[in-house]
C-alpha positions in Angstrom: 46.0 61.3 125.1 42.6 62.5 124.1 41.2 66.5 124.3 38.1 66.7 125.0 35.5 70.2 124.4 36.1 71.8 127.3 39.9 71.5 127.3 40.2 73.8 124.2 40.8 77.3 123.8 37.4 78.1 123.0 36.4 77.3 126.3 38.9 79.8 128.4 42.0 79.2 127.4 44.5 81.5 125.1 43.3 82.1 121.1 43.7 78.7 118.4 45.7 81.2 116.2 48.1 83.3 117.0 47.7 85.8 114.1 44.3 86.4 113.1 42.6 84.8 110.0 40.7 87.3 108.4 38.0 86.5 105.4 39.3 89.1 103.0 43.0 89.8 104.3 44.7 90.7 101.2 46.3 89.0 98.4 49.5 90.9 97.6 51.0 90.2 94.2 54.7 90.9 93.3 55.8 93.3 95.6 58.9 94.0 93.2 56.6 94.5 90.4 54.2 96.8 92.5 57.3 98.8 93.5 58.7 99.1 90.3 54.9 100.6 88.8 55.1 102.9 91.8 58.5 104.3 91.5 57.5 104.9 87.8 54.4 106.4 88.5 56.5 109.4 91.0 59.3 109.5 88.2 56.3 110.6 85.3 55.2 112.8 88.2 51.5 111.8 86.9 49.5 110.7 89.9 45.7 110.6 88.7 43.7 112.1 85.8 43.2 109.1 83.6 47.0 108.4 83.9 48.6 105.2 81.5 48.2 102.6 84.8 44.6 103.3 84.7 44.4 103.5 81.0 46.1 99.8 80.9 44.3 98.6 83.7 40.9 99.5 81.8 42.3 98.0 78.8 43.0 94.8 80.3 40.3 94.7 82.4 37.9 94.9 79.1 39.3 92.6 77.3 39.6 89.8 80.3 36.0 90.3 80.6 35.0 90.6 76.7 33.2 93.8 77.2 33.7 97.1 75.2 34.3 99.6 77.5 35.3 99.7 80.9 35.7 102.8 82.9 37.9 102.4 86.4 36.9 104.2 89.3 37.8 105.3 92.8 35.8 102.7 94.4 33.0 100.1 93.6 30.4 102.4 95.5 30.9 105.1 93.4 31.0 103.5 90.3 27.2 101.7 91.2 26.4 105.6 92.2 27.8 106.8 88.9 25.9 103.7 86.5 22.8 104.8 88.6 23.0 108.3 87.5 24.5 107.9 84.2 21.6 104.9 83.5 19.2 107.5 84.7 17.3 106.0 87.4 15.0 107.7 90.2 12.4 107.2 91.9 12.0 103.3 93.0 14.6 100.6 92.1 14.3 97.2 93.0 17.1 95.0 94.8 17.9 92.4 97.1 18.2 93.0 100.8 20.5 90.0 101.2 23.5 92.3 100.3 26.2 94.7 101.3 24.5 97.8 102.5 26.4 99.4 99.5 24.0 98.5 97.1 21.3 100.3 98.8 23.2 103.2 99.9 24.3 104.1 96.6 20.6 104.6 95.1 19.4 106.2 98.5 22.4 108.5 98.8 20.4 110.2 95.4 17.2 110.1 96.8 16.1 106.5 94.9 14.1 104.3 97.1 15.6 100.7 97.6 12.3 98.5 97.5 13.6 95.0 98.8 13.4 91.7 97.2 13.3 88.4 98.9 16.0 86.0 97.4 15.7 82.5 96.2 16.9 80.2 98.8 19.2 78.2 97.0 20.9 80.6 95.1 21.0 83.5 97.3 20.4 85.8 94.4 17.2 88.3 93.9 14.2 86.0 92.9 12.9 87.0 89.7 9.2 85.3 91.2 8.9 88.0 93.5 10.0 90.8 91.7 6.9 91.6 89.5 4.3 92.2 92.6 6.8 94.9 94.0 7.1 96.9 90.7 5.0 100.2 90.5 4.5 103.3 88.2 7.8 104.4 90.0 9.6 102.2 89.5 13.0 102.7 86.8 14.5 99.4 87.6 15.9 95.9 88.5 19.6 95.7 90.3 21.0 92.1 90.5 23.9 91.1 92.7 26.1 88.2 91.9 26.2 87.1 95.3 29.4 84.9 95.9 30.2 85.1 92.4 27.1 82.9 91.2 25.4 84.7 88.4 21.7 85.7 88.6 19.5 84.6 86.8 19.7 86.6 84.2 17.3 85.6 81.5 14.4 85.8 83.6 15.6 89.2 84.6 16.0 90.6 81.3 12.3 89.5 80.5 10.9 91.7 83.2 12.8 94.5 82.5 11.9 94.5 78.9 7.9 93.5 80.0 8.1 96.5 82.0 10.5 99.1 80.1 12.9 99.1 83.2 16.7 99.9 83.1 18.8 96.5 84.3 22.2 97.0 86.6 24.2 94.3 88.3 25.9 94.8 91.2 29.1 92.5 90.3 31.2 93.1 93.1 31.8 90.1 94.0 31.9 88.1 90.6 35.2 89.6 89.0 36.4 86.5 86.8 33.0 84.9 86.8 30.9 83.7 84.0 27.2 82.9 83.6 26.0 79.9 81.0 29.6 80.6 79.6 29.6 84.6 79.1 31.9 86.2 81.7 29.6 88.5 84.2 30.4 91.9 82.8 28.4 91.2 80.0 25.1 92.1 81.1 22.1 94.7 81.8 22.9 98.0 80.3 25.9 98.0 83.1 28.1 95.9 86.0 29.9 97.4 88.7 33.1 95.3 90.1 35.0 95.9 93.5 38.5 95.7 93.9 38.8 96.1 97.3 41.6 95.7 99.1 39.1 93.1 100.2 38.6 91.3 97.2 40.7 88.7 95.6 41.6 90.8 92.6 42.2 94.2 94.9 43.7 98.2 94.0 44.2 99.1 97.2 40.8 100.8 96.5 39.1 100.7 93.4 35.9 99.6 91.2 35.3 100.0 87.6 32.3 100.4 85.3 31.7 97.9 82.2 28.9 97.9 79.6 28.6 97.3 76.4 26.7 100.5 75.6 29.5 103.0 73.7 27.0 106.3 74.7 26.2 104.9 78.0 30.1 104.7 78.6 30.9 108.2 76.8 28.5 109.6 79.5 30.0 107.6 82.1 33.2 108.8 81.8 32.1 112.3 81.5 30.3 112.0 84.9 33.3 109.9 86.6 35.6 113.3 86.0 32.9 116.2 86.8 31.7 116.3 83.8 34.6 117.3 81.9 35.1 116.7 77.9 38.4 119.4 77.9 39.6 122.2 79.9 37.7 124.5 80.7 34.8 122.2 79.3 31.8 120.7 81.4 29.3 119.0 79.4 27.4 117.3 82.2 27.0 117.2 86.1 29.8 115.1 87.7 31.3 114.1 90.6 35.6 112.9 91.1 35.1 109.4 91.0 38.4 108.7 89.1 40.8 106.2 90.2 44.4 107.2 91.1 47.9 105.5 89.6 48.9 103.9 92.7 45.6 102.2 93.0 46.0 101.0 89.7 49.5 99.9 90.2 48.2 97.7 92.4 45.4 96.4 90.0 47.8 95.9 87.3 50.0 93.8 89.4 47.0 91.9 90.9 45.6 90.8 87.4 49.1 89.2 87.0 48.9 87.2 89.8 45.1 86.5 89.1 45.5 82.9 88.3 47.2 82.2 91.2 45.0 83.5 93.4 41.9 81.6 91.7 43.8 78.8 92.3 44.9 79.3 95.8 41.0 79.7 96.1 40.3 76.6 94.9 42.8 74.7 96.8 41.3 76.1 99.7 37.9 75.5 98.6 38.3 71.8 97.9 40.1 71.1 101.1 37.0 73.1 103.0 34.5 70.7 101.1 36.6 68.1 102.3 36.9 68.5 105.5 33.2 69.8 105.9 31.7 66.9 104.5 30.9 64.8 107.3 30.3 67.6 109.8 26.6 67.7 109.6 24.1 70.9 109.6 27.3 73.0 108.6 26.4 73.0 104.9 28.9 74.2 101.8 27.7 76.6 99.2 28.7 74.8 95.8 30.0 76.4 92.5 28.7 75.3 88.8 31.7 73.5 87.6 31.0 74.3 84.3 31.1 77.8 85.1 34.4 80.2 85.5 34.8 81.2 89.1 37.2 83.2 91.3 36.4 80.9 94.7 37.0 84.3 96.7 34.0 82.7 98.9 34.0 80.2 101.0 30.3 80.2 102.4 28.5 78.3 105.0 24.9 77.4 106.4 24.5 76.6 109.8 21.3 74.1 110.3 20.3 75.0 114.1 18.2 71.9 113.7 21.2 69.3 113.4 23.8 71.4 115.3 22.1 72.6 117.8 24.0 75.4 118.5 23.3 78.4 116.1 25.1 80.6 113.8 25.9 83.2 115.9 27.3 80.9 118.6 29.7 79.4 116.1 30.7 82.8 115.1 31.7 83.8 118.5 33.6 80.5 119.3 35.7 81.5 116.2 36.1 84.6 116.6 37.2 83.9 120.3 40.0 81.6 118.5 41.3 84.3 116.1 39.4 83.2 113.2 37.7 86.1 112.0 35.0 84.6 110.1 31.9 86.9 108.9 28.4 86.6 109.3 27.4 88.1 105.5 24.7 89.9 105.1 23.6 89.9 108.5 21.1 91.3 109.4 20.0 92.5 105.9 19.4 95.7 104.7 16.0 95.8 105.3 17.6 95.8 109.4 19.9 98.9 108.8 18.8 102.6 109.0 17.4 104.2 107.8 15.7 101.5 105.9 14.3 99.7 109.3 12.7 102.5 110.2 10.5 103.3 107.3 8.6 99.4 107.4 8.3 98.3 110.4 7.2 94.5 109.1 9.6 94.3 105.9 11.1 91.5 107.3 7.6 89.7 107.2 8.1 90.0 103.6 11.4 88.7 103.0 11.1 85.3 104.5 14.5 83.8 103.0 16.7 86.8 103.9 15.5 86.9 107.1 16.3 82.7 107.2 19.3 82.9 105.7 20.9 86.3 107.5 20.7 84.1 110.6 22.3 80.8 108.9 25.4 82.2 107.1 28.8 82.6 108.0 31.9 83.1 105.6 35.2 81.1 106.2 38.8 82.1 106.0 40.2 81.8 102.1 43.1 83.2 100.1 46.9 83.5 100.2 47.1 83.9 104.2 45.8 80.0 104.5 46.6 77.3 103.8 45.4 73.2 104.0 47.0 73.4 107.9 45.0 75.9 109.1 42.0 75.0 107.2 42.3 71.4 108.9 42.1 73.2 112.1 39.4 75.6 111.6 37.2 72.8 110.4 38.1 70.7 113.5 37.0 73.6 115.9 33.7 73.7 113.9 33.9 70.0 114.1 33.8 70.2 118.2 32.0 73.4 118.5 28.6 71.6 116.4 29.1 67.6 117.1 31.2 67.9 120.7 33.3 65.1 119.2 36.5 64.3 121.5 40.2 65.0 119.4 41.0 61.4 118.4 44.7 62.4 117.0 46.7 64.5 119.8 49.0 65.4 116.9 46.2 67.7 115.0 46.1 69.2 118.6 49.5 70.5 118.8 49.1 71.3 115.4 46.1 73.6 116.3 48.2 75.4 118.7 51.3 75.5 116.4 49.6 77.5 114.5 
């Protein structure tokens, strides 16, 4: 017996899934180890204040990554607001829109205009082509994002930093085990800012950390991170309580155990997506360098209107409607937030492939809650909800609903 469109779920009936399949539901390492770090921490009765957990977790942290210093924080958005002050920056900084609103906020929240960059349309990362006509005798620098985990390019921003005597940041939040042309992200600009999340693949509960390979940069850094503190009783600087607490890096500890695993789960997960994507056409797979390290935490897709006929934001509600909480990243753009919209009314004119691609992606399912079942299943739903192909195996039905 054959299902056709209208006789699934999507189409009035009770959700796919009967737990909800969330991009970014947490991976959860050993609990028993977790416990264990937890139960110490209470017995030393030393909950934060650059405790041994976050000591450790710094320390391996650096030398994962091959960077000198690395300075854990309280979350990724303070850390890029702490590299931002501690870098010096003001006035005008340049990033992409095609980003977590994060990356803006952190240089408005100190009164630093966000001047938006298109994005290169294959890469999804700033283009270093439109970059130069934006930059102005305010302007104090260039912040990349790793989108996805892919590197920017990172050459050509270097040149136009140097060209124009402008401080270079990355925004690495999503590229935690990553590498460009064989150096692990981390490794670049005078600083990178990484998330963990509860969110992210590698997560702290909470958490982000600071790496550079600049020793005064990261002196400063971790001056600022504690209020400016060198000793009691001692402020050197201005400062703010970004530190990160000894549960949260329990949890980070415990996480970088299991950090193989997860990258692997990942890539399970990936290659059975590129599989069963493959001959659904208009929903097209981002694709990793292979030659590249890469943590997988994405799984990203671009909707062609033009094949499916039925757009993004369609698909997304048909998913969501079945439990799968898929995400429509970085939709709309920052540029389309406040209190950026308001101040240029036609920035979108200007930023052509954000505007393209904010209405094209869509972020699948991935990590430890998944597996090759449900993947099967969500890629059959996007199978019916783009093509209107009938269910040729009943079995993969039940299966749906077994779920």
């Amino acid at each position: 017996m054959k299902k056709n469109l209208n006789e699934l779920a999507i189409f009035g009936g009770p959700p796919t899934f009967k737990e909800k399949l969330h991009v970014g539901r947490p991976n959860i390492g050993s609990r028993e180890v977790l416990l264990q770090r937890i139960n110490d921490v209470l017995d030393r009765k030393w909950l934060t204040n650059n405790g041994p957990l976050v000591q450790e977790f710094e320390q391996k942290i650096a030398s994962l990554i091959g960077v000198k210093h690395c300075i854990a924080t309280c979350n990724a958005t303070v850390g890029l607001e702490i590299a931002i002050k501690a870098c010096g920056l003001k006035g005008e900084v340049i990033i992409p829109s095609f980003t977590f609103i994060a990356t803006a906020h952190a240089l408005q929240w100190q009164g630093i205009e966000p001047i938006f960059c298109d994005v290169d349309p294959n890469t999804h990362n700033i283009d270093p082509q439109k970059i130069e006509p934006l930059i102005t005798e305010n302007t104090t620098a260039i912040m990349g994002v790793h989108l996805w985990g892919r590197g920017c390019d990172v050459e050509a921003l270097e040149q136009i930093a140097h060209r124009y005597n402008l401080k270079l940041l990355f925004d690495a939040a999503h590229a935690f085990g990553c590498s460009y042309q064989g150096q692990m992200i981390g490794n670049f600009g005078n600083a990178e800012v990484f998330s963990f999340h509860a969110t992210k693949f590698c997560n702290s509960f909470e958490g982000g950390a600071i790496v550079t390979n600049d020793s005064e940069l990261a002196q400063k850094i971790r001056l600022m991170k504690n209020f400016g503190f060198s000793d009691y009783d001692c402020v050197e600087d201005l400062g703010i309580n970004g530190k990160m607490n000894e549960v949260s890096a329990a949890m980070g500890l415990t996480s970088l155990e299991s950090i193989d695993h997860f990258i692997n789960i990942n890539l399970r997960n990936y290659n059975k997506y590129q599989q069963e994507l493959s001959n659904i056409p208009g929903v097209n797979l981002i694709t990793y360098d292979k030659e590249e390290r890469c943590n997988y935490q994405y799984v990203i897709v671009e909707i062609d209107q033009s094949i499916t006929e039925i757009d993004r934001d369609q698909i997304y509600k048909i998913l969501w409607a079945e439990n799968i909480l898929a995400r429509r990243y970085f939709y709309p753009g920052c540029h389309q937030m406040e209190p950026y919209r308001s101040r240029i009314a036609d920035m979108g004119l200007m930023l052509t492939n954000t505007r393209h691609l904010a209405a094209r992606v869509l972020a699948l399912p991935t990590g430890t809650a998944i597996g090759k079942r449900e993947i099967s299943n969500i890629c059959q739903i996007l199978r019916l909800a783009t093509t209107g192909e009938k269910i040729t195996n009943e079995m993969l039905y039940q299966n749906i609903h077994a779920c």
